[in-house]
C-alpha positions as CSV (number, residue, x, y, z in Angstrom):
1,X,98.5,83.5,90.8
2,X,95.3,82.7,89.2
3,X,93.6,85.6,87.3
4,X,90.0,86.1,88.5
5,X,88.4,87.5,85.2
6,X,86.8,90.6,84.1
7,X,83.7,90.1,86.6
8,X,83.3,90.3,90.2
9,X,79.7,88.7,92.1
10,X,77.4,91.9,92.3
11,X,75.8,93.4,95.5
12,X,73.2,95.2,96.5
13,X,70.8,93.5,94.4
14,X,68.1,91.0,95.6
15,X,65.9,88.0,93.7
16,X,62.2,89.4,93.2
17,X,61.1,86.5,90.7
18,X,62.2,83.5,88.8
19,X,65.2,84.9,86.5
20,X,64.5,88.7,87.9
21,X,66.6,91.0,90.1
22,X,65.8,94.5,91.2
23,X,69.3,96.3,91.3
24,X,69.4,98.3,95.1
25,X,72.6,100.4,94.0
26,X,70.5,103.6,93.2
27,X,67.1,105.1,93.2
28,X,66.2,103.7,90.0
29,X,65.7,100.2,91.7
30,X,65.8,98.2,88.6
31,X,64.1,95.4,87.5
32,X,66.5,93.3,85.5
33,X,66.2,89.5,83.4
34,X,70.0,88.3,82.2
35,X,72.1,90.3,79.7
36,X,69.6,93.8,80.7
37,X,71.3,96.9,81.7
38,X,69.5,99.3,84.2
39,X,68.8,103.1,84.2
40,X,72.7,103.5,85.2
41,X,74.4,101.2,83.2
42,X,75.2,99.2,86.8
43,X,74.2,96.1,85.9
């Protein structure tokens, strides 16, 4: 058996730019770039 990693592909998140997601998990609704954490520590 292969060991998958530490990560998992997120949900509940959807594209809004070029290099920009806006996190759908909680009310905060999150604008994110790579490597940023949101309001929740989520993402």
């Amino acid at each position: 058996m292969t060991e998958a990693g530490p990560y998992k592909e997120a949900r509940y998140w959807h594209q809004v730019e070029e290099g920009v997601l806006q996190c759908d998990l909680c009310p905060h609704q999150c604008r994110l770039r790579e490597g940023q954490r949101g309001a929740c520590f989520v993402r």
